[in-house]
C-alpha positions, 0 to 999 in steps of 0.5 A, spaced: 240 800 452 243 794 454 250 792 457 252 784 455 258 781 459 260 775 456 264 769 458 268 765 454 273 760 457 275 753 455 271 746 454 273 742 459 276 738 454 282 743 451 287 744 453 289 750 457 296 751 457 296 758 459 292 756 465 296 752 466 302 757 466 298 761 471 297 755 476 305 752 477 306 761 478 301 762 483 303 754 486 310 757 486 307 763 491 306 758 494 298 758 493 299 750 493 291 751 494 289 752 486 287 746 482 284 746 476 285 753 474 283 756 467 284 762 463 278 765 458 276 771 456 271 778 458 267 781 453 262 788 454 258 790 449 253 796 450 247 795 445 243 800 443 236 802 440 234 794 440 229 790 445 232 785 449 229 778 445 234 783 438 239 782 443 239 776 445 239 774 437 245 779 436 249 776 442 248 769 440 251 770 432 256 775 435 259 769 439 258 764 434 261 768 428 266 770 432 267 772 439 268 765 440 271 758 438 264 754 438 269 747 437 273 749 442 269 754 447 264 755 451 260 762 452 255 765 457 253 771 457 248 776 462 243 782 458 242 788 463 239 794 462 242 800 463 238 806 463 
């Protein structure tokens, strides 16, 4: 059994208007530091009764097909076992 957290945030290129809502916030806290902030997604899967190689090529279509915009997103993800 595996557990796949997956990342999706914007290409560098897209705008983020949520991210930028998030930064004038904490700006107006007064976290004048923050710079840059985006705002993506966090996605964990369990997957079961494959073996990692299996795994990886399910994780790749899933994020292709659906789980992210390959036009307007990037995606990284990590495999775990979970024994």
């Amino acid at each position: 059994m595996f557990i796949v957290k997956i990342h999706i945030t914007p290409k560098p290129s897209i705008l983020d208007p949520q991210g930028q809502a998030v930064e004038l916030a904490l700006h107006r806290l007064g976290y004048k530091e923050v710079n840059n902030l985006r705002v993506g997604r966090y996605i964990e899967i369990t997957l079961k009764d494959i073996t990692r190689e299996e795994a990886k090529l399910k994780v790749e279509n899933y994020c292709e097909k659906l789980l992210a915009n390959p036009v307007t997103e990037n995606y990284s993800y990590q495999i775990e076992d979970n024994q």
